[in-house]
C-alpha positions as CSV (number, residue, x, y, z in Angstrom):
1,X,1.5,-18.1,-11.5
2,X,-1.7,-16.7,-12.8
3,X,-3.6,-17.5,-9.3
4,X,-1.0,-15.3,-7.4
5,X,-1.4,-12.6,-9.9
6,X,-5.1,-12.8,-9.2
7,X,-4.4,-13.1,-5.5
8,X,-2.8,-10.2,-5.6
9,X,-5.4,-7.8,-7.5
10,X,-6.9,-6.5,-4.1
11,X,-3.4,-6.0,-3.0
12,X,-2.5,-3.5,-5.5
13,X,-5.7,-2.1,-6.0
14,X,-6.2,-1.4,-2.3
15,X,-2.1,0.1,-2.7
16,X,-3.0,2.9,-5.9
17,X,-6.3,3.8,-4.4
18,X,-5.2,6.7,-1.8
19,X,-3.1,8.4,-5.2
20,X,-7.1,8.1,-6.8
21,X,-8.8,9.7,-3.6
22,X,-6.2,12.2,-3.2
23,X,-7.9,13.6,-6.3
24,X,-11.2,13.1,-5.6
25,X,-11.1,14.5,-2.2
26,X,-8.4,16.8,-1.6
27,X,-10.0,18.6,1.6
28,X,-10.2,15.2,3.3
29,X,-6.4,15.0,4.0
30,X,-6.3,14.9,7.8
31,X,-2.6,13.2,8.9
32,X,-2.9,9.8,10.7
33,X,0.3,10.9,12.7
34,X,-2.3,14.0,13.9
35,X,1.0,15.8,13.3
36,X,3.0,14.4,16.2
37,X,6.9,14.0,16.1
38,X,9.0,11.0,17.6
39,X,12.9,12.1,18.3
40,X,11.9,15.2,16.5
41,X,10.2,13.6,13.7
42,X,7.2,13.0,12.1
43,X,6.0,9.8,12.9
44,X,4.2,9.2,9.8
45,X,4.4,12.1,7.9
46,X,2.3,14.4,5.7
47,X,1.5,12.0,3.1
48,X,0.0,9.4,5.6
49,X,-4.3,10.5,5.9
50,X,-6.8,9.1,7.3
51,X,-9.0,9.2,4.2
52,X,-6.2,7.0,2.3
53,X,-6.4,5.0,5.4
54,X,-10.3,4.5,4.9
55,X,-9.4,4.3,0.9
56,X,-7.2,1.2,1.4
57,X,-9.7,-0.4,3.6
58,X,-12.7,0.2,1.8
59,X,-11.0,-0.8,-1.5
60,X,-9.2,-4.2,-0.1
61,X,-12.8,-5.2,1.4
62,X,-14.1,-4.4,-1.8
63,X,-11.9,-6.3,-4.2
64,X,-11.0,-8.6,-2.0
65,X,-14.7,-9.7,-2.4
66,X,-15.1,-9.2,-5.8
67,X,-12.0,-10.5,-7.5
68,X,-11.7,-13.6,-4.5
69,X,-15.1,-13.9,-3.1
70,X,-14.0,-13.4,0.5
71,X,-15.2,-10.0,2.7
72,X,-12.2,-12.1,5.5
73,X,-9.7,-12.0,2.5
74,X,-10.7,-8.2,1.3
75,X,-10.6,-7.0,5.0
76,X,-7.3,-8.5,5.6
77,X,-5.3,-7.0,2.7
78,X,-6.8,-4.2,3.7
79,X,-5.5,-3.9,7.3
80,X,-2.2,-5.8,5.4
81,X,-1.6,-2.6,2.8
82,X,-2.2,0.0,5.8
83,X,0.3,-1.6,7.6
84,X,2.9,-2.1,5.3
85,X,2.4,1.7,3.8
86,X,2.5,3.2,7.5
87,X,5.6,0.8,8.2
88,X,7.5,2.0,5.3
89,X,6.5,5.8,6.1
90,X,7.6,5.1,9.4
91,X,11.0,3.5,8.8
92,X,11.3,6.1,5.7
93,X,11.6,9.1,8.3
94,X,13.3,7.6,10.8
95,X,16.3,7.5,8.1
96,X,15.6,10.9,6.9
97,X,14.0,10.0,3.6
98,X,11.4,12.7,2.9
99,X,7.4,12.4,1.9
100,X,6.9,10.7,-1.3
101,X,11.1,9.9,-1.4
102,X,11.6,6.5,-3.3
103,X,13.0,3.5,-0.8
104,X,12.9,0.9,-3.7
105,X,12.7,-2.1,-3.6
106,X,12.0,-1.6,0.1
107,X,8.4,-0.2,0.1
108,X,6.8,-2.8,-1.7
109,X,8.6,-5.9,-0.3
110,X,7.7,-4.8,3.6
111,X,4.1,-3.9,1.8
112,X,3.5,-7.4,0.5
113,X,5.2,-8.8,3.5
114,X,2.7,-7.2,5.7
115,X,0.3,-8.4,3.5
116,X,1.2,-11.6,3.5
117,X,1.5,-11.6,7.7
118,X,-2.3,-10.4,7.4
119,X,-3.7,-13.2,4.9
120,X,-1.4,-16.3,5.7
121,X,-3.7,-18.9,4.9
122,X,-4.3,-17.5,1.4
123,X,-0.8,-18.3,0.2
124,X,1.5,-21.2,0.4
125,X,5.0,-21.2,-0.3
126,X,5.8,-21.0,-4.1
127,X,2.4,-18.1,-4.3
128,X,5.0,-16.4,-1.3
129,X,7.9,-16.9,-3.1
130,X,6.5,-15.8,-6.7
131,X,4.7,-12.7,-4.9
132,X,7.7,-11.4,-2.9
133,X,9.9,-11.5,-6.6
134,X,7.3,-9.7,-8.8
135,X,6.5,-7.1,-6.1
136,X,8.6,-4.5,-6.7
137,X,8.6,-5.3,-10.6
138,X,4.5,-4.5,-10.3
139,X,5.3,-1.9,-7.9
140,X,7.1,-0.2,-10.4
141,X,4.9,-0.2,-13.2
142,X,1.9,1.3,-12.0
143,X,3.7,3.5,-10.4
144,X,5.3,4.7,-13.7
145,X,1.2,4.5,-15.3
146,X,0.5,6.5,-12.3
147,X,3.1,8.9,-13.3
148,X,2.1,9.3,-16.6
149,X,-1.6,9.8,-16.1
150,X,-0.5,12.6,-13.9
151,X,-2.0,11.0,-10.6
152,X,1.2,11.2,-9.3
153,X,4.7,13.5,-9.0
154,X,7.3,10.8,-9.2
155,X,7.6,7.7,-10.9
156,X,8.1,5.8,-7.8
């Protein structure tokens, strides 16, 4: 269980690392969505930028090689996080669930599953299994230590 717990550090690490550059960069906050609406809506929304887009990447390829060894690995979870994240801000506004709204368990299962889509011949079945059921428990704790560092507004 320890190896998909390792396996997983770029994951998360690539996940909390737009809440860091939000900080570090607030005037670099251009929307991916370039403020376009589908059906009336956002198709992203206002919490989707390009330099958290650039933050997961840079920090998956970065970990990824450091924690694993693998620039493929690191650039894969990566393109994995960015596309679960937009996914779930995606599927969040299309059912009226605002910017930053929580859609637990939701968010981090299609996360990981995306992920997991985008690195499948890092993981075999049990590391899938064991991966999919601690999600949202991991999920939920840094984003309370978020929370409580003041990096972030809600606990979710």
């Amino acid at each position: 269980m320890i190896d998909v717990f390792v396996k997983a550090v770029p994951l998360i690490l690539a996940n909390l690392s737009p809440v860091l550059s939000a900080k570090l960069f607030p005037k670099m906050n251009a929307p991916v969505d370039f403020n376009k609406k589908w059906k009336g809506k956002r198709v992203f929304g206002s919490h989707k930028t390009w330099r958290g887009v650039a933050t997961m990447m840079c920090v998956g390829l970065l970990s990824g090689y450091l924690v694993l060894g693998s620039i493929k690995y690191g650039l894969l979870t990566g393109v994995g996080v960015v596309a679960g994240d937009l996914l779930t801000s995606f599927i969040k506004r299309k059912i009226n669930l605002k910017p930053g709204a929580s859609f637990e368990p939701w968010d981090s299962e299609i996360l990981v599953a995306c992920v997991i889509i985008a690195t499948w011949d890092l993981f075999n079945a049990f590391e899938v299994l064991g991966i999919m059921l601690a999600a949202p428990f991991i999920y939920k704790a840094f984003n309370v230590l978020g929370f409580m560092l003041k990096l972030q507004k809600n606990p979710w």
